[in-house]
Steps between C-alpha positions, in 0.01 A plus 500: 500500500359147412268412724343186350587272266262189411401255238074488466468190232666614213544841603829690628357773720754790657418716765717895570401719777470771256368542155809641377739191573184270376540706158935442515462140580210425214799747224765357585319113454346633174846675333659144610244320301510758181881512548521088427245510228716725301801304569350185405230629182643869476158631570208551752148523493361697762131588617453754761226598727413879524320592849645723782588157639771427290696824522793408778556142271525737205678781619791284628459273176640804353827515694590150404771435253292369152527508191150637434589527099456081497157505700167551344208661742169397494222568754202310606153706498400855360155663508276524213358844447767723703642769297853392444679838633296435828762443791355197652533282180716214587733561184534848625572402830805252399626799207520716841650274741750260269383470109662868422780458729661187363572443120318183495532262159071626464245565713135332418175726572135428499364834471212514188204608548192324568427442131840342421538285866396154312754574261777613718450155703551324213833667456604497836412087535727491123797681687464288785536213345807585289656644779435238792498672821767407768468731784121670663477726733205522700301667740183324701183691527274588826292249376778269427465539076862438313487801231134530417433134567210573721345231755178483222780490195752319612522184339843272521455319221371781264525463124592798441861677572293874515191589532265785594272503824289755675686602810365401867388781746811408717689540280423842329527600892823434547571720229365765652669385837815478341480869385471440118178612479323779741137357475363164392318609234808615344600113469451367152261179535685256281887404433676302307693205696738211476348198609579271803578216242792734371589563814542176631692370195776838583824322590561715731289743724542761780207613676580875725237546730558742762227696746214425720261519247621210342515303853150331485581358101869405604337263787213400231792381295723315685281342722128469395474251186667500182163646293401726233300686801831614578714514179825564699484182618646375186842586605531196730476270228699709208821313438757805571335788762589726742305712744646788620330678821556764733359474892191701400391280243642126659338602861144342454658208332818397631628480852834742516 
């Protein structure tokens, strides 16, 4: 059920009782937007987010009619140093949950290894540019990052489309809170990331952010200033978002 429904600046934010209608709503506006992209240019470029966070969006994703053959998948952060069988790599995590499953036009990965990372940025920033993306997904961290952009990263005007950046403590916790990792100092210490300028030149973007944990970063967002200190923030002046929130995760910020 929707509970809420509200405009914050720029920013289209939906509320859902549950984390599994949150995760229908945010498919179904998603396959609308790569279903009139291929109608009107015959193809879609699509980056995903790969957290724990994203799964109900994804898994009903799935059950919309596509055709996945005309989209292209991209994703926005991978670690540097994780061996790339290891489970809680993010490319791993989207060949599990939708990258296998679909037969996608290609899939894009940043897995190298630490040696090659400056060179596989390069590449990715090349393919990003020849294939423009149209559609991000996102999730919003505990400590309010958008992918890896972390409050000391995060930069809305950066330079650069990619970049590398040592990971903050919350961050490499929520890893571990999330279940991907079983001890923190399993967590590799740097990633590579898309960068908030990227991300605010998307033409479109859906941010899924369901639980309690996120509560504190959701209210951060929507109601504290629009800052770097809290990268989220960004999505109330990005020309095409949505917000999509369960109670858990709206409570602190919203009144349902």
């Amino acid at each position: 059920m929707l509970l809420l429904e509200q405009k914050v600046d720029d920013l289209l934010v939906y509320v859902f009782e549950t984390r599994e209608e949150m995760g229908r709503a945010a498919a179904k506006a998603v396959a609308d937007q790569i279903r009139t992209l291929i109608e009107k240019k015959g193809e879609a470029n699509v980056i995903f987010a790969a957290a724990p966070s994203q799964s109900d969006m994804i898994k009903a994703l799935l059950d919309e009619e596509l055709d996945w053959t005309k989209v292209r998948g991209f994703y926005q952060d991978e670690y540097i140093g994780l061996d790339s069988a290891h489970p809680a790599g993010f490319a791993n995590f989207l060949r599990r949950h939708i990258w296998d499953l679909k037969p996608f036009k290609s899939v894009h990965s940043l897995e190298c290894s630490v040696e090659d990372a400056d060179e596989k940025m390069a590449e990715y920033a090349a393919l990003l540019t020849k294939y423009p993306p149209d559609v991000m997904l996102l999730g919003v961290g505990e400590n309010g990052h958008l992918a890896f952009n972390d409050p000391p990263y995060a930069d809305f005007d950066d330079p650069k489309s990619i970049k590398a950046v040592a990971l903050d403590l919350t961050s490499r916790q929520q890893q571990v809170n999330d279940g991907c990792f079983t001890a923190l100092n399993e967590v590799p210490t740097h990633a590579m990331t898309l960068t908030m300028s990227l991300i605010l030149n998307v033409p479109y973007v859906v941010a899924v952010v369901p639980t309690k944990l996120k509560a504190n970063a959701v209210d951060t967002a929507i109601n504290g200033p629009i800052t770097a200190d809290c990268p989220a923030s960004a999505l109330r002046i990005h020309k095409d978002a949505k917000l999509y929130l369960d109670r858990d995760s709206a409570g602190k910020g919203l009144k349902l």
